[in-house]
Legacy VTK file of the C-alpha trace (Angstrom):
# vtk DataFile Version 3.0
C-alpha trace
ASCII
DATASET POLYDATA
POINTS 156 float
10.492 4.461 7.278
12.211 5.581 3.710
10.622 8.265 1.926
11.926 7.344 -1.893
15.017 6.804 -3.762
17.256 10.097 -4.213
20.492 9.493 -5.826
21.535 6.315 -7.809
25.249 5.819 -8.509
26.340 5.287 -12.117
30.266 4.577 -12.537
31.646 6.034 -15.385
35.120 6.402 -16.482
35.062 10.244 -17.467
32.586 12.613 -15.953
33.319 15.259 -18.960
32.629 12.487 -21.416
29.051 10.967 -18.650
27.962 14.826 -19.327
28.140 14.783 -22.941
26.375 11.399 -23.491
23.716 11.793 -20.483
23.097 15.727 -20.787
23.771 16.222 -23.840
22.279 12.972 -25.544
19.742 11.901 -23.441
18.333 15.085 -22.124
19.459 14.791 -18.288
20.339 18.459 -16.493
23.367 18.594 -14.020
21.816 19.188 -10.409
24.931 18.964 -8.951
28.273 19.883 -9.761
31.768 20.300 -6.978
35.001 19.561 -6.978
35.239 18.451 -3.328
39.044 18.322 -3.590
39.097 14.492 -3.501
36.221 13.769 -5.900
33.884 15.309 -7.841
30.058 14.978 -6.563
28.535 15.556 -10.451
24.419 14.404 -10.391
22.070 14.924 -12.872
18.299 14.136 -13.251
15.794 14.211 -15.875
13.724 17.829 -16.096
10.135 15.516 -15.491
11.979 13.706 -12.956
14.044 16.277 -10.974
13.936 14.585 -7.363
15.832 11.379 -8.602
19.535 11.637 -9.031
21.790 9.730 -10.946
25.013 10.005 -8.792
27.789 10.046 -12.210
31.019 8.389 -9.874
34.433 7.707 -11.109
35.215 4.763 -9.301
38.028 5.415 -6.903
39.072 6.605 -3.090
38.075 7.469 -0.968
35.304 4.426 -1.415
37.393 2.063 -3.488
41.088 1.080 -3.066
42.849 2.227 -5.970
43.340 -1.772 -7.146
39.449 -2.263 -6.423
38.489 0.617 -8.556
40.995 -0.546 -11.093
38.570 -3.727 -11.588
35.315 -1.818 -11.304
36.647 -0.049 -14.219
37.696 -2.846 -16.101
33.841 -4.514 -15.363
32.293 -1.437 -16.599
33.973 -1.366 -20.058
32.843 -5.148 -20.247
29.139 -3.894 -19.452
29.447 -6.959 -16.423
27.958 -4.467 -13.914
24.284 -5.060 -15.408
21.604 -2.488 -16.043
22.584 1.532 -14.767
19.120 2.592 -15.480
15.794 2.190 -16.994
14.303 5.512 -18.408
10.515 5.056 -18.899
9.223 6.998 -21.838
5.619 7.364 -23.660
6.947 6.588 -27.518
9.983 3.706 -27.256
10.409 4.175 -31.148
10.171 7.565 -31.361
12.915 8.022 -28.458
15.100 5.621 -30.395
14.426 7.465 -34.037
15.875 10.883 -31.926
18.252 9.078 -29.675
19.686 7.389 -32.712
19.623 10.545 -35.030
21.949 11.818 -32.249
24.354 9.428 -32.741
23.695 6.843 -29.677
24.212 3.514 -30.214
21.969 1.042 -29.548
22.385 -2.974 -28.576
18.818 -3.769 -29.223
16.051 -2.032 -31.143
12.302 -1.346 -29.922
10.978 -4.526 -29.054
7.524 -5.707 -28.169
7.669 -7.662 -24.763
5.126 -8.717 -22.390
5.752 -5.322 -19.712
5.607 -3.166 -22.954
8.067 -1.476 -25.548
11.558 -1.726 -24.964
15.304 -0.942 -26.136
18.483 -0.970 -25.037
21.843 0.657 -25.241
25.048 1.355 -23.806
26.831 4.110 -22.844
29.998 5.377 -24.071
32.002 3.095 -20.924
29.921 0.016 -20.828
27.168 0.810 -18.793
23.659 -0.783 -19.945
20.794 1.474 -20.404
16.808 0.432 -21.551
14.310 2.596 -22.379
10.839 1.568 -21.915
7.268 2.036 -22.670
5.105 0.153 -19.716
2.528 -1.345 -21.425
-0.686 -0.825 -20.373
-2.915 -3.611 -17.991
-1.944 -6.541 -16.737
1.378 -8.295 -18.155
1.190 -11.679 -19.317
4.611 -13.713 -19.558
3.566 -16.767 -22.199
6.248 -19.937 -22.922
7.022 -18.177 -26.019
8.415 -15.365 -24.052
10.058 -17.298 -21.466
11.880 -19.454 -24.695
13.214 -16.037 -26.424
14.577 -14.793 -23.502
16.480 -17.862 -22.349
17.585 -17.947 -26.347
18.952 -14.283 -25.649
20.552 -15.435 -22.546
22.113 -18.520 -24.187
23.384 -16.327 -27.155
24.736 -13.097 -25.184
LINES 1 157
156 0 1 2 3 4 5 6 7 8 9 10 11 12 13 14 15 16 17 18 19 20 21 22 23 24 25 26 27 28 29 30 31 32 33 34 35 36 37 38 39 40 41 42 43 44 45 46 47 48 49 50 51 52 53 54 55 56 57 58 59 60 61 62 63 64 65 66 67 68 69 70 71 72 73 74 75 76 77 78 79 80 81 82 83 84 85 86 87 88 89 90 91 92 93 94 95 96 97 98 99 100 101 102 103 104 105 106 107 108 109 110 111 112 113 114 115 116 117 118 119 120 121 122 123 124 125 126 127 128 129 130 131 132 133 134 135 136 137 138 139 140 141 142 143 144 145 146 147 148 149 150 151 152 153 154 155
């Protein structure tokens, strides 16, 4: 029936300020960019990715009442809307050595889990970001996993 997944919204707060982290930080292109008079439909994807959009949506009407999209906004900045994205790359610690030489920020370094390599970050409104490297075979989930997480869980 569906084909694949072609545009992902991501609110942000500033579409200016999505472009400079996103394209200019993390390497996305703009694929889309018009002022449609009541928005502004601004996409981007990643150059080895370039059929999957991230949709970068103030939140706002015409889709949200203006009080709605006041709490959306006030969610993002908390980071209470849960993960944006998950960008799959080859070399988790070398992404983070560049990403952080840029300037991002990260919430949690390369880490060794059970699906692979992974790290995370936020962007500059609240929004969660990982970046993995899938590990290779089958994953195995042991107790000791299962007890660090929950820790995490317990702790964030």
């Amino acid at each position: 029936m569906f084909k694949n997944i072609s545009i992902t919204a991501v609110n942000v707060l500033d579409q200016d300020e999505a472009l400079d982290f996103y394209v200019g930080k993390l390497g996305f292109q703009v694929t889309n960019d018009v002022d449609m008079g009541f928005m502004r439909w601004l996409t981007i994807a990643l150059p080895a990715d370039p059929d999957r959009h991230l949709l970068l949506e103030v939140p706002g009407p015409p889709s949200l009442s203006e009080d709605v999209a006041a709490q959306v906004r006030d969610l993002i900045t908390k980071g209470a809307l849960g993960v944006a994205c998950v960008l799959i790359t080859d070399d988790c610690r070398r992404t983070y050595a560049e990403l952080k030489a840029k300037g991002v920020e990260f919430t949690e370094e390369p880490t060794e889990q059970p699906y692979g390599i992974d790290c995370a970050l936020r962007d500059p409104f609240g929004n969660h970001v990982r970046i993995t490297q899938p590990a290779t075979g089958p994953v195995e989930v042991t107790d000791e996993d299962i007890a660090r997480w929950s820790g995490a869980q317990q702790n964030g």
